[in-house]
Wavefront OBJ file of the C-alpha trace (Angstrom):
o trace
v 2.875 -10.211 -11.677
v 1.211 -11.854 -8.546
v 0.554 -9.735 -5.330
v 1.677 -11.031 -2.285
v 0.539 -9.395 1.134
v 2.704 -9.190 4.050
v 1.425 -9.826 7.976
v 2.163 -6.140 8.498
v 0.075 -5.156 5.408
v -2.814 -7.309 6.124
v -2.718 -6.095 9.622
v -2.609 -2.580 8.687
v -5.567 -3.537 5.613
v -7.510 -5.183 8.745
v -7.248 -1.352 10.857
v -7.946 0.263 7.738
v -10.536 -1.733 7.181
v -12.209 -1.161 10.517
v -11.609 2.595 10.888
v -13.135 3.098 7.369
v -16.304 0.946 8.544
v -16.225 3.498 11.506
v -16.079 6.985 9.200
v -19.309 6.063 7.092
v -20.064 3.089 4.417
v -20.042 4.706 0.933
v -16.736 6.199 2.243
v -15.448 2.818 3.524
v -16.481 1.495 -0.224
v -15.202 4.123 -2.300
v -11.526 3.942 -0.599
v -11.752 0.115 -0.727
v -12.439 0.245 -4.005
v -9.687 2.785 -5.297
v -7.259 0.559 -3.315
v -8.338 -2.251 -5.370
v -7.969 -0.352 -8.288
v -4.276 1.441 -7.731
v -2.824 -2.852 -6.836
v -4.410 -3.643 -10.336
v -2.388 -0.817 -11.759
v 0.624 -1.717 -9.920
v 0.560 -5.349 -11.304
v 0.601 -3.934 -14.417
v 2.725 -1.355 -14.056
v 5.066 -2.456 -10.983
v 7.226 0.967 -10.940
v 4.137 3.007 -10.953
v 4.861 4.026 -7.400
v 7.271 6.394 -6.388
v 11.022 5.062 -4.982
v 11.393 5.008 -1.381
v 15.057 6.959 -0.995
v 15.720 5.805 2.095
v 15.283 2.075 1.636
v 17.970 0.005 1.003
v 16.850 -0.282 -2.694
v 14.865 2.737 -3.589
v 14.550 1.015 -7.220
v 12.877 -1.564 -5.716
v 10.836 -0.443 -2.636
v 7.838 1.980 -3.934
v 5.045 3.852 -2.050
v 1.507 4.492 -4.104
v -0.271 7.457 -3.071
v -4.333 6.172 -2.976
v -5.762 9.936 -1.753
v -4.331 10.402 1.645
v -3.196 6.669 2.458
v 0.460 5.282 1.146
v 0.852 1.797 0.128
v 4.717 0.524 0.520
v 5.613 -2.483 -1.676
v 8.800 -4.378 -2.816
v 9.305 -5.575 -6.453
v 10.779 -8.958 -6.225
v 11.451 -11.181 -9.612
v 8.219 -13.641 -8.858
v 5.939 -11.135 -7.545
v 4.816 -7.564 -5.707
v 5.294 -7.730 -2.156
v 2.858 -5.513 -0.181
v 4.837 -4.203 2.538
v 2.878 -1.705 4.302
v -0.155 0.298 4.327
v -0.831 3.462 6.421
v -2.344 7.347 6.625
v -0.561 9.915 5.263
v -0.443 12.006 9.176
v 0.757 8.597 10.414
v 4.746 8.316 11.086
v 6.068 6.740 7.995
v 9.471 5.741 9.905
v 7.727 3.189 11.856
v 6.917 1.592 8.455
v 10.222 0.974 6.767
v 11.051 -2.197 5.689
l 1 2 3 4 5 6 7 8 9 10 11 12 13 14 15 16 17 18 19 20 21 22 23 24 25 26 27 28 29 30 31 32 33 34 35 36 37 38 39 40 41 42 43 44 45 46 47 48 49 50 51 52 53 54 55 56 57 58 59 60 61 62 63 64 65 66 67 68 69 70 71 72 73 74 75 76 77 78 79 80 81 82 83 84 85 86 87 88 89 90 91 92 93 94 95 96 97
């Protein structure tokens, strides 16, 4: 299945992105790289994630655990939608679909 990438998610990839930069380079590589790694897994295994119970599909919407970040996506019929991606001490309410 193809990954798709929402403006929120590639916003939230771009902060990511920069904070890591900001906390050190071999961290900022070794998190890039296991977040790689876990949307490789997911296109193989698209239910890998765990069911979001308060979405409006829980089958269908699924947050990935990648240490302490949380990767939302949406499992559509053509593709994985990457909804959101944020810190695990940010407020996930301000991140549902």
């Amino acid at each position: 299945m193809e990954i798709q990438f929402t403006p929120e998610s590639v916003a939230d990839l771009e902060w990511l992105r920069q904070f890591l930069v900001e906390a050190g380079a071999p961290y900022a590589k070794r998190m890039a790289n296991d977040i790689v790694q876990s949307l490789r897994n997911v296109q193989l295994f698209p239910r890998l994630g765990l069911p979001v119970q308060r979405a409006p599909v829980p089958d269908v919407i699924r947050d990935l655990y990648i240490g302490r970040y949380c990767v939302r996506y949406l499992i559509a019929m053509e593709a994985i939608y990457i909804l959101r991606v944020w810190h695990g001490r940010e407020d996930e309410r301000n991140k549902l679909p």
